[in-house]
Each structure stands twice: as structure tokens, then as C-alpha cells.
N, C-alpha and C positions, 0 to 999 in steps of 0.2 A: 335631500329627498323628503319629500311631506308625505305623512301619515297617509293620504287620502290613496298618494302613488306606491306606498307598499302595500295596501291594501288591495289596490288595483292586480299588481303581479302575484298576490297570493290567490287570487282568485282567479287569474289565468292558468297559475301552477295547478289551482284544484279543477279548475275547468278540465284540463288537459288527462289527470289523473279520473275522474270519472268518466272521459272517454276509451282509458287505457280500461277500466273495471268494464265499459259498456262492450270493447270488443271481447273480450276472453268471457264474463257474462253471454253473451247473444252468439257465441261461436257455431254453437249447437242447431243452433235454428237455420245453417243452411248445411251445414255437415254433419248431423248425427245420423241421419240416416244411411248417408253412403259409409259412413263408418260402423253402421249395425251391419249392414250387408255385402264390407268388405269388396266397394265399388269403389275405396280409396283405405291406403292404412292412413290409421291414426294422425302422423305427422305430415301425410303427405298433405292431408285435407287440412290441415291447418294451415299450411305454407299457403297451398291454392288460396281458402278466403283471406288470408291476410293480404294478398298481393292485390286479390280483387275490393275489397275493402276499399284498400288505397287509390284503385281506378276509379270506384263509383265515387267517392267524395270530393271527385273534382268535376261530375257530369250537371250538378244540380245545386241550386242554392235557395230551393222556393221553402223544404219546411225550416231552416235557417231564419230565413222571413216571418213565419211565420210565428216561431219562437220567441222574435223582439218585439214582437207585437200584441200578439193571440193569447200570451197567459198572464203577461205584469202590465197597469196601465202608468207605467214610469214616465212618460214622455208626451208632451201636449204635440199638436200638429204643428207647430213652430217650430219644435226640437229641442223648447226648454226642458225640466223638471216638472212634473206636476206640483200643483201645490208648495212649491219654493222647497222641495222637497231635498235635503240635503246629502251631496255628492257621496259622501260618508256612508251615510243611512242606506242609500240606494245600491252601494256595495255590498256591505254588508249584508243587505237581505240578500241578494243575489251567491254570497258566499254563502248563506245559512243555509239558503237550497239545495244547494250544490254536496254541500254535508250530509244532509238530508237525503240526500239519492244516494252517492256514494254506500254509505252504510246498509241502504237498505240493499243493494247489491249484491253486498260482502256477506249480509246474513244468508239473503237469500241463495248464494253462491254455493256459503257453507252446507245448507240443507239440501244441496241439491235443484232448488225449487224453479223452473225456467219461470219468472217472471217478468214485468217489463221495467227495464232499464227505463225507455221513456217518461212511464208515467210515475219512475219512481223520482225523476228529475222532474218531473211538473209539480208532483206531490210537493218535492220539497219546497219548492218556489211559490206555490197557493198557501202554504203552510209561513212560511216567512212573511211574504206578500199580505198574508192576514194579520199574523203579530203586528207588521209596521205600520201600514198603511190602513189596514181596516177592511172592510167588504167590498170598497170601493176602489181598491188597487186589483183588483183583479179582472180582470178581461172574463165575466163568465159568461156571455155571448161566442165570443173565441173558443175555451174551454169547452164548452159543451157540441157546438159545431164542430173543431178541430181534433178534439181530443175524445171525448166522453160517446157521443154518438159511433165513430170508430171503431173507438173499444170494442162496443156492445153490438157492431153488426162484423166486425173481424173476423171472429174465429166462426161464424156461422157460417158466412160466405165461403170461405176457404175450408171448411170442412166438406160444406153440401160440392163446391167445384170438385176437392180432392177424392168425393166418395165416386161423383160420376165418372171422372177422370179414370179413378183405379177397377170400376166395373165393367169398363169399355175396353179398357188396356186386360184384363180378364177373358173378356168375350172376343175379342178380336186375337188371340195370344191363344188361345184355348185347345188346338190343332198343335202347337208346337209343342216338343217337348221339353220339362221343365229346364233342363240344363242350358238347353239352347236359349230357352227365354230367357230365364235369368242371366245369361254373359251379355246379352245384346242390351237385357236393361242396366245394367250397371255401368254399359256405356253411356246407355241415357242421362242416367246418373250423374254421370263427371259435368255432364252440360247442364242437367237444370241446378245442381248443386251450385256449380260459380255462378249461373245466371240470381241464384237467391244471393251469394255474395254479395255481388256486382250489387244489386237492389237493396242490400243492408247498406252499402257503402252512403248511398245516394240518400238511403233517410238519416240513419240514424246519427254518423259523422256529422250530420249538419244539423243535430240537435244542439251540437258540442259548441259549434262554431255561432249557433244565436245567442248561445249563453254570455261567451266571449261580446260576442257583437252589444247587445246587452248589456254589457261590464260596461262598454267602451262608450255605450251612450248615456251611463248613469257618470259618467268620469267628465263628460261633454268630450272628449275625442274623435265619437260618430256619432250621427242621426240617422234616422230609421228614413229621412228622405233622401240621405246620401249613397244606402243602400239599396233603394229601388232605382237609383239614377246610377251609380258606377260599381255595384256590388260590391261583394266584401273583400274587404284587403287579404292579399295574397299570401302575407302569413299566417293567418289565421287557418283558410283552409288548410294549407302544407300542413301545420301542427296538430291540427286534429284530423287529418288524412293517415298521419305517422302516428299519430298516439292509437287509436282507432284500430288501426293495423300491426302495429308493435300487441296490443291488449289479444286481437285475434290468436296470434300464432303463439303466444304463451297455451291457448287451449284451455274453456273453461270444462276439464274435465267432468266433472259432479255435473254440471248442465245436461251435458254431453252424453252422460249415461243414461238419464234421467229421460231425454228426450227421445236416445235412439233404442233403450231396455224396456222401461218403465211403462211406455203408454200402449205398445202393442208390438207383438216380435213382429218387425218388420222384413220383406222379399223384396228384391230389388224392383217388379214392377210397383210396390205400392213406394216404394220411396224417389223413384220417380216422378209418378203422377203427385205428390205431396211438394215435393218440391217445386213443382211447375206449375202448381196452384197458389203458392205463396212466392214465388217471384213475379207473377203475374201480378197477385194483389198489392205488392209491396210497390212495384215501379209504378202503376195506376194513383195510388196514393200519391209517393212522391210527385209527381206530375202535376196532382191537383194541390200541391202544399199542405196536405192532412199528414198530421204527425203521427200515424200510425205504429202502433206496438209489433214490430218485428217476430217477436215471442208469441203474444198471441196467435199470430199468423200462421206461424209452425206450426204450432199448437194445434189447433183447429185443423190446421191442412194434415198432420200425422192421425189424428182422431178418425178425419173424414177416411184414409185409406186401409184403417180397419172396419168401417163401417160397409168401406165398398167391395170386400174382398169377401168371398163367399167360407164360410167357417171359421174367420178372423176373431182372434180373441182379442177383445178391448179392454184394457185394465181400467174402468168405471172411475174407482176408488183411489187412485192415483190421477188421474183426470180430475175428480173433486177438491184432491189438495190441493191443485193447481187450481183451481177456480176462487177456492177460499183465500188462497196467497193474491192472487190478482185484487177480488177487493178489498183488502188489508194495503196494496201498494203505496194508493192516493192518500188517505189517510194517515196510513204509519209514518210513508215519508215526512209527512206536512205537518204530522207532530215533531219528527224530530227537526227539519225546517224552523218551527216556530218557536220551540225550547232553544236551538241556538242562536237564532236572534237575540230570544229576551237574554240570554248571558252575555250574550257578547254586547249589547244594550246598554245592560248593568253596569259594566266594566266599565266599557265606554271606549269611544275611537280605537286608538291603532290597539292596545292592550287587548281590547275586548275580541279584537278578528285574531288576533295569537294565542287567546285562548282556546276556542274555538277551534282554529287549525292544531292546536296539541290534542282536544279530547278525541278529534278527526284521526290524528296520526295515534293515538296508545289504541282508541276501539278497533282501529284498522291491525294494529299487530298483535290485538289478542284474537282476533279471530282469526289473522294467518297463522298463530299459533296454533291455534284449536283443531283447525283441517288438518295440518301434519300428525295428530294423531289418529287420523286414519284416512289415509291419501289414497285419491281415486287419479288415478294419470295413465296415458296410450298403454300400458302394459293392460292393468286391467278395468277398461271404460267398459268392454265388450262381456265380461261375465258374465254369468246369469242372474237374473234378478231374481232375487230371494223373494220368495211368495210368501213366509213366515212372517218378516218384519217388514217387506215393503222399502227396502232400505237403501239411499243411493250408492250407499257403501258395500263393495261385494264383502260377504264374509270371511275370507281368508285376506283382506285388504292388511289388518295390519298384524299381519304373521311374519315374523323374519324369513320363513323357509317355504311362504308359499309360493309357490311354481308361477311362473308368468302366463298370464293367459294371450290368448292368438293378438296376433298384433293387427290384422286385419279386421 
């Protein structure tokens, strides 16, 4: 077995693993709300998107495409190498990125922070793609169309949809009384929550699977015109469908709190109309091949339905951390992208990607470390958030004797 082909499967193994990080990461983003307002408990809503995860990641394959194409320019229109660029090298960086996101995940995971899995996997791949190849390996046409322009009209669009959405469901809701409203929305609930699933599945799982695609044309085993002519190979989807969905239904708790506590107490009509403004924006994306930030999405869509709700308290200041973490993503990833290149560089061939995958595997189990000293999980995601500290972590989280909060 030659260097080039362990190299190849280690960076299918990390591919797969920063899809497992990107489901349980981005769980939040279609179930935290029906889990703040107990339109699903805890585990039920995890199972639900996991299952739908799974469906969506076999409906679509366009930002896949887009991902082997739009952010590294590895590949001439022949299907060679660029620049006689070596099989090696062009793993490699592909592995550095992938490092690269992975961690930024885990930090952000740890703090609570719903940030984008996406752009922390692009980061890292801009960030590598820069160490190896220069300013010239980079698609920033693609990038900025694809990715950057997105970003930055995301969370706008889907807040102004989710504010008018929640002011209409308001005014037309207004005659009922609250109890009644809120059973009937929490029905709603159950359907636009799996519908944002369904729409995570269809983007973000096929981030997973360009990576992969990707690996496979820096290996010379696919081209990017073998892909437009018979799509991608059938195990690739299946593994990152499963990994994707397996990452879901672990439940990124901390996210989880974060997005359905943190930004505004949410009622079941505003977590309806939120929801149904970012499954809308999310499958419109996918359709058009924009790799869209899932997270952002929520974001914005949660923001907008305290904006459209009459006396709705908007946590501002929480909302800012979140903004500050979003442009830190691009960057921090692609630092750490680019420092694992240059080591693994250094080293050289097969040594230098086993090094890399060990600093990958201790930083990954000092931070699972670190969360267990004060564990947010379905008992208590739903506490109250502490207005003192701002903190994802409820206060009595690591108390031996403190009492389990509502499971709903």
C-alpha cells in the first residue's frame, strides 16, 4: 500500500468525522426551537433530524459540485493536476482543511457558539490552499459568489422573512386564545422543524461528500467532468448520509441551548414562522448550488421572530457573540488549515499527514475533556438562561444533586 493511498483513507476517515462534528454541531439549527417550546422533547427531536438528515443527503448533489470546484483550483479542465502539482501535496492540503474545520467545530461546540460548520470547512481549505499553492490555488470568484456574498445576505433575508412571517401568524392568531394557539403551533412545529432537517440534509451532508470527491480527484480516481456526466459514487453519499445523521442524533447540546435560550424566549408561533423561513432559504440555496451556512440561517430566522413578535425580548448581546464568532470562522479555520500543512510539509509525505492526524486526535480529546466538566445534555438544554453570566452552561449544570430540569 503506498503513502499517497494511506494518505487518501485518512482523509476519508477525517472527511467523515467532520461530518459526524457538522451533524451534532448544526442539530440546533432545525430543532432548538421546537425543543425550547416543547413541540418535541429533547431526544425525540434528535431522532426526527437525524432520520431526515439522512433523506435529504440523497435528494441533491449540486453544492457537492460545487465544493470540487468553487473553493481549490486543483484540477485543469482535462482532469489533470494543476501545475504538475503532486498527488501527495494535493491530499495533504485537503487533509490540513479538514483539520482546520473539524477543531474549529469542537471549540466552537465547547462555548456554546452556533457557528458555521461550512465556512469553518472552507476556511480551512482557503487556509491550506494558501500555504500550498499560493493565491492562485484558490477559486476566489467561486468563493465570494458561492460562499461569501451568502453569508452576508443570509441571516438578513431570513430574519426580515421570519419577522413578517411571526407578525402575520400574530395578527391572524390574535382572536384565539393563547393555549389554543400554541397546541396548534407546535403542531406546526413538528412539520417545519423536519422540513429545516430535510434542507440541512441536502446542503450541508454534500459539503462532506465534495471534500471526499475532491480527495478522490487530487488521488486521479475522479474528475470533476466525470461528476457532472454520472455523479458521485454511491458510497460516498451512503457515508456521509450516515456519518451526518449518526453526528445529528448524538445532539449538539451546548448549540442547542444556545440557539433555542440564548437569543430570545421563544412561543410556539415564533418558532414556527423561524423555522419555515430557513427551510425555505436553505432548499432555495441548495437548488441553486450556494453553499449556504445552515447556522446562519437559524440565526437570523430566530432573531427575525423576536423582532416580529409584539413585546419580544431580543438578547442583542448574545446575538453580537454570535456575529463576532461568525467573522473569526474564515480566518481562524485557515490559520489553523495552513499551520497544518506547513507541519505536515516539514515532516514530509506519509509521516507528516500522521502527524497532523495525532495533533487532530489529542486537541479533539482535550476539548471532549473539557465539556465534561460542565455538561449541557436533554436533561438540562431547556434551563433558564442566566442573565448574570450570559452562560451556555446552566448554573447548577455541574452539581451532583441538582434536580433534572423539564425534559420537554
Amino acid at each position: 500500500m503506498t503513502a499517497e493511498l494511506v494518505i487518501l483513507g485518512l482523509v476519508v476517515v477525517t472527511a467523515l468525522a467532520f461530518d459526524f462534528t457538522n451533524g451534532f454541531h448544526d442539530t440546533g439549527n432545525a430543532m432548538a426551537t421546537s425543543i425550547a417550546t416543547g413541540a418535541l422533547t429533547p431526544r425525540t427531536a434528535v431522532a426526527l433530524s437525524a432520520v431526515l438528515n439522512l433523506v435529504g443527503a440523497f435528494l441533491s448533489v449540486e453544492v457537492a459540485t460545487t465544493v470540487t470546484k468553487d473553493v481549490l483550483l486543483i484540477q485543469t479542465k482535462d482532469g489533470g493536476l494543476v501545475s504538475g502539482l503532486d498527488p501527495t501535496i494535493a491530499l495533504t492540503l485537503i487533509f490540513s482543511g479538514l483539520i482546520g474545520g473539524i477543531l474549529w467545530n469542537l471549540a466552537t461546540w465547547l462555548f456554546g457558539l452556533p457557528s458555521s460548520s461550512s465556512h469553518a470547512l472552507f476556511g480551512g481549505l482557503i487556509g491550506a490552499g494558501l500555504a500550498s499553492l499560493g493565491v492562485a490555488g484558490v477559486n476566489w470568484a467561486g468563493v465570494v459568489q458561492k460562499i461569501l456574498v451568502p453569508a452576508a445576505l443570509a441571516p438578513f433575508i431570513a430574519g426580515c422573512v421570519a419577522a413578517v412571517g411571526t407578525a402575520l401568524v400574530y395578527l391572524i392568531g390574535r382572536a384565539a386564545s393563547q393555549a389554543h394557539r400554541d397546541r396548534g403551533f407546535r403542531w406546526g412545529q413538528v412539520g417545519t422543524a423536519s422540513l429545516v432537517s430535510l434542507a440541512h440534509g441536502t446542503g450541508d451532508a454534500q459539503k462532506t461528500m465534495g471534500v471526499i470527491a475532491l480527495a478522490l480527484i487530487a488521488h486521479g480516481s475522479l474528475s470533476v467532468q466525470g461528476i457532472e456526466s454520472s455523479g458521485l459514487p454511491v458510497w460516498i453519499i451512503v457515508s456521509c448520509a450516515v456519518a451526518i445523521a449518526l453526528g445529528t442524533y448524538l445532539g449538539g447540546w451546548r448549540v442547542i441551548r444556545t440557539l433555542g435560550k440564548g437569543l430570545v424566549e421563544i412561543e410556539p408561533p415564533q418558532g414556527m414562522a423561524a423555522e419555515a423561513s430557513s427551510a425555505a432559504i436553505i432548499l432555495t440555496s441548495s437548488h441553486f448550488g450556494m453553499a449556504l451556512s445552515t447556522t446562519h440561517v437559524a440565526t437570523g430566522s430566530i432573531l427575525g421572530s423576536g423582532v416580529g413578535k409584539p413585546g419580544a425580548r431580543v438578547r442583542w448581546g448574545v446575538a453580537g457573540r454570535m456575529v463576532v464568532g461568525w467573522l473569526l470562522t474564515l480566518p481562524a479555520a485557515a490559520v489553523v488549515g495552513a499551520v497544518c500543512f506547513i507541519i505536515a510539509r516539514a515532516v514530509g509525505g506519509l509521516s507528516g499527514a500522521v502527524v497532523i492526524f495525532l495533533l487532530l486526535v489529542v486537541a479533539s480529546a482535550v476539548i471532549f475533556a473539557r465539556s465534561r466538566h460542565q455538561k449541557v445534555d436533554r436533561h438540562n438544554v431547556n434551563a433558564d438562561w442566566d442573565e448574570d453570566t450570559h452562560s451556555v452552561v446552566p448554573a447548577d449544570s455541574d452539581r451532583a444533586d441538582a434536580p433534572e430540569v423539564a425534559r420537554s
